[in-house]
N, C-alpha and C positions, 0 to 999 in steps of 0.2 A: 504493500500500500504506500510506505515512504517511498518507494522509489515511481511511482507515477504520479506522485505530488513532484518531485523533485523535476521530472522530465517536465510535468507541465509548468514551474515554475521558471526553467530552463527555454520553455518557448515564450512563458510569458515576458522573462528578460529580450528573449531579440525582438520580439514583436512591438516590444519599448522602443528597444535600441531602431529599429525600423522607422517609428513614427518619429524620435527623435531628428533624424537624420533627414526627416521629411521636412518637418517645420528648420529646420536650419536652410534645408535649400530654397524654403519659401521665401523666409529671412533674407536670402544671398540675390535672392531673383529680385525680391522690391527691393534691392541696394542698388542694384544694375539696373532701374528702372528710371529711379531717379535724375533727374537733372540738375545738375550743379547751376546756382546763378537761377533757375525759374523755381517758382514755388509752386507745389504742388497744385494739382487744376480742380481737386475737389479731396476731402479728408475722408476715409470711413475708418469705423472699430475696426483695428487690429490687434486679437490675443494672442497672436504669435509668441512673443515674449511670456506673457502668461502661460500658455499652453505647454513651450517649451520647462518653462520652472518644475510645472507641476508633471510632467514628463520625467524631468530628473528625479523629480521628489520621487514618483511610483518606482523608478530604475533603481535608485540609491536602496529603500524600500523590502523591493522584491528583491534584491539581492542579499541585503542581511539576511533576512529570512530564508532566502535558498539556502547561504550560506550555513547558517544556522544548522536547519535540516539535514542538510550534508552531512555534517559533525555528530549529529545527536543520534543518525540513523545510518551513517556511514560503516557502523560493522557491522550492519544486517544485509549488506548490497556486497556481492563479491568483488575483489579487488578490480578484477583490469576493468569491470562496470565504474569504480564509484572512481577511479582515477580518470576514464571517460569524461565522469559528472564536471570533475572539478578542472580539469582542463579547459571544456567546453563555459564554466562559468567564469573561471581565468578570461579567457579570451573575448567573452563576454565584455566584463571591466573591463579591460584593456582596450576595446574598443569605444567603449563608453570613453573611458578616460582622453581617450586621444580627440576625442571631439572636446576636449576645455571646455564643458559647459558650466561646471563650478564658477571659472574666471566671467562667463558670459550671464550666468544667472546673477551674481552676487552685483 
């Protein structure tokens, strides 16, 4: 049972990491849209920045808690399975992290 909590925690991380990486390129596209020197031709609500915060927050989040899991039920899941786990949430963060969204949220 831990280990298909863990699997689906494991996709609910990329599925994070997905959306995150979604709103960044929305982010990147109204930057490139912009015109230096003219002011914008009409304003609307953009929660992009919000969207993205509360993105990290769910990533930040679901990962303790994977992480968590991993630890606490890791010697009921056979070795090369639970070393799988942790590599795949390893790389997980690690992608997370190289998007600096810490520097970009705070």
């Amino acid at each position: 049972m831990q280990h298909i909590d863990l699997q689906a925690g494991l996709r609910n991380l990329s599925e994070s990491l997905r959306r995150m990486k979604a709103l960044l390129a929305w982010g990147q596209l109204k930057q490139q849209e912009t015109r230096p020197g003219e002011p914008p031709s009409f304003q609307i609500y953009d929660p992009t920045a919000t969207d993205l915060r509360s993105e990290y927050s769910h990533f930040l989040s679901t990962s303790i808690q994977t992480r968590g899991a991993l630890r606490e039920h890791g010697a009921s899941i056979p070795a090369p399975e639970r070393e799988a786990l942790r590599r795949r949430l390893a790389e997980l963060e690690r992608e997370a992290h190289q998007l600096s969204l810490c520097r970009r949220c705070l």
